[in-house]
Structures are given as C-alpha cells and as structure tokens.
N, C-alpha and C positions, 0 to 999 in steps of 0.2 A: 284687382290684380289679374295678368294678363294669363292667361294658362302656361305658355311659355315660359315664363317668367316662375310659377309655381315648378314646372317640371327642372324645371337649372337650379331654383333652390334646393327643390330635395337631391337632385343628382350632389348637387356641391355638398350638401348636409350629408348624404350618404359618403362621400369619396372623405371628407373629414370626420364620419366616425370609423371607419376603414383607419384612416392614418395616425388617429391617437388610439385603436385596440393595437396596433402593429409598433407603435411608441412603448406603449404601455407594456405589451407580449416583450420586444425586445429588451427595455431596460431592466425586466424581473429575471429573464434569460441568464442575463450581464450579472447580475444578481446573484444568482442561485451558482455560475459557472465561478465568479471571483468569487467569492463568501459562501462560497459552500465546498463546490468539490475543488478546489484549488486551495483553499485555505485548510480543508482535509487532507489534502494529497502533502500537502508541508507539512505536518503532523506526521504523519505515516513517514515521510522522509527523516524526519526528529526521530523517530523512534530508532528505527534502524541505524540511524548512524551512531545514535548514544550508545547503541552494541555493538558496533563498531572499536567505538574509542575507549571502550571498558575492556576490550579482548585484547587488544594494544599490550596490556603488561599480563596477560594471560600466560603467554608464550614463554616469556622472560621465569615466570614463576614458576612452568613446567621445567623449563629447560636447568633452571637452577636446581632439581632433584634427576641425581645421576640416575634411576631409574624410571626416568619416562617413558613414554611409548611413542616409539619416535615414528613410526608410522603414520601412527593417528595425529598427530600437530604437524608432520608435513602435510597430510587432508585438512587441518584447519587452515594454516597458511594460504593454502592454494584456493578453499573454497572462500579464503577471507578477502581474497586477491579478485577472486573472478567477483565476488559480491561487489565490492566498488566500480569494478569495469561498468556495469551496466548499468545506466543512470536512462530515468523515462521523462520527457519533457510533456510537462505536464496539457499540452496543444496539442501530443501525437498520444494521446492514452486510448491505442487500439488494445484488444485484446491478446494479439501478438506479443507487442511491448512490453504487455503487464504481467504475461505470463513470464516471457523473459526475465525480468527484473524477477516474480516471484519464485521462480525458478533456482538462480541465484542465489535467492539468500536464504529459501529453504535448504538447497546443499549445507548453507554456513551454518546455519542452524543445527541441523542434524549433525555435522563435525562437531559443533561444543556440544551437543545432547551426547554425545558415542563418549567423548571424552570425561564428561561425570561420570558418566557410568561405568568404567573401567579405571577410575581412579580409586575402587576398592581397592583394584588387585597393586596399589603401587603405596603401600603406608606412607612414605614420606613425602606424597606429594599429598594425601591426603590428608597428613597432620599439617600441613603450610597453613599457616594463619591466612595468609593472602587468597590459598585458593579456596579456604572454607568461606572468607568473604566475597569472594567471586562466587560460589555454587549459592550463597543468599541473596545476590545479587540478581541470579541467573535466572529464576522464577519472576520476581517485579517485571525485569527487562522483555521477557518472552510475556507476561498479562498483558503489559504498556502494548505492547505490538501487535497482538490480537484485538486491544482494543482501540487501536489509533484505524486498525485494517475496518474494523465491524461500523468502525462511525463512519470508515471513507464509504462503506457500501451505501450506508443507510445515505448520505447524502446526495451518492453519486444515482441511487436509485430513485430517489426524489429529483431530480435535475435530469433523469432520462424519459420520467416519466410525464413530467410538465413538457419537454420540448414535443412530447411524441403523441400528446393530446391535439385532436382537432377541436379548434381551425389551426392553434400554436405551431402544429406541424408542417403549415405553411410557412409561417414567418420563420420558423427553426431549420427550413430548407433554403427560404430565400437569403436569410442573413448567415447562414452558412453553419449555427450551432449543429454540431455531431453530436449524438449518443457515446458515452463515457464506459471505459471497462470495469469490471468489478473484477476482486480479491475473488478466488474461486477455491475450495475446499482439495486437497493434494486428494487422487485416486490413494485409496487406500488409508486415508487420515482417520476415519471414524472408527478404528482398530488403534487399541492402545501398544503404546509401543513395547515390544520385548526386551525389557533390560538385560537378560539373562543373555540372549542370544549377542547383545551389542556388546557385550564384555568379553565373549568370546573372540567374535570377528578381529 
C-alpha cells in the first residue's frame, strides 16, 4: 500500500471519528435540552399555574366575609395579574428572564403567605370551610413548586454542565446549545418569615 494512500486513509478515519463524536455530542445535547430541562421547565410551569387556578375562588371566598382586608386581596389580585403577564419561552431561559418570571410570582406568593397570616385577626373568614381547605391546600401547592424548581436546577445543572465540558464545548458553541438559567434563592430567603410583623402590615 502506497504511503499516500495510508496517509488519506487515516486523514478520512480521522475526519469520520470527528463527525460521529460531533453526531453523538449533538444528539445527547438534543437529549438532555428536550428530556430534561424542557421537560423540567413544563413541570415547574404545572406547578405554578395549578396555584394559579386554585387562587381563582380564593378571592370570591374572601370577599364573601364582610370583614376582609381589603387591601391585602387588591395585592393578591394585582400580584395574581402581574404573575400570568410574564411567561419565559423555554429557548430564551436567560437569567434575566428567569428572574423576571421568579420575580413575579414570588410577589404572588408572598400576597397569599400575608394573607394566612392575617386571617387570624378576621374570625369569619377564618371559620369559612372553603378557606380552611385552601390554607391545607396552601402548603402541598408551595412543596409541589419548590420541588418541581429543585428538579429544574438539578437538571438544568446537568445540561449546563455537559455542554460546557471540553471538547462538547465546541460542538455546544458550533450547533449553537446555550447554557440554561437556574431558580436562584430570594436575598434574604434563608430568614424565616415574621408572621407577627405580616399581620400587622
């Protein structure tokens, strides 16, 4: 065999194991991006909305006992309002985005946390059947979403850190895969919250 002839084989053997690790890197990519943090990211979107459509007759139930606080449920309306406004597609999950969106619906959050806890000072809203099954409700809803957020990380952290591995981080810059944002912990969250002070407010 002709030396020529050796050197074009390996060249061609080379430039074909190049183009199935770059097959292979990209389809796990495809992978890990649809069946993991996208299929995460719809879960975390389940979550939030099912609190969403359980807050729906929240309002109705407040507003049915003549002593509500009518402050605090035009803050949930409004933070209920601005929470749906802002939707993240799941292509553009910059860090920006994500804060935004968490941003959001921490407010709505904290509006129904303010509102248990000031429905001591309101007897008849607090003997309502209805809202004693929404404050049992209120705890699953708030777990579900902590833990639909802690699976999104854990996945999204596995998928930022395969693209960001060399050589992958070639083929993740040629085929254009970006790094993914995470759920990030609210300033001030690792402080238990002050009930006393929220019933006040």
């Amino acid at each position: 065999m002709k030396r020529s002839t050796i050197i074009l084989l390996s060249v061609l053997g080379l430039f074909l194991l190049i183009f199935m690790n770059g097959c292979s890197t990209y389809n796990t990519m495809v992978d890990k991006e649809e069946n993991g943090v996208k299929k995460s990211w719809k879960q975390v979107e389940v979550q939030y909305q099912a609190r969403m459509d359980k807050t729906k007759n929240l309002f109705s139930i407040v507003m049915s006992n003549a002593d509500y606080e009518s402050s605090t449920l035009k803050s949930i309306v409004e933070a209920r309002s601005n929470a749906t406004k802002i939707q993240v597609n799941i292509d553009d999950l910059t860090q920006d985005n994500l804060d935004k969106f968490q941003k959001a619906q921490d407010q709505f959050g904290s509006s129904l946390g303010k509102l248990l806890a000031i429905a001591e000072n309101y007897p008849n809203l607090k003997a309502s059947d209805a809202f004693k099954k929404f404050q049992a409700q209120y705890e699953g809803m708030e777990n579900r979403i902590a833990k639909a957020r802690s699976d999104f990380n854990d996945v999204v952290g596995d998928y930022n850190s395969y693209i960001r591995r060399f050589p992958r981080n070639i083929w993740s810059g040629f085929f254009g895969f970006e790094q993914k944002a995470y759920f990030q912990a609210d300033q001030g969250s690792e402080k238990a919250p002050d009930i006393e002070a929220m019933r006040k407010n």
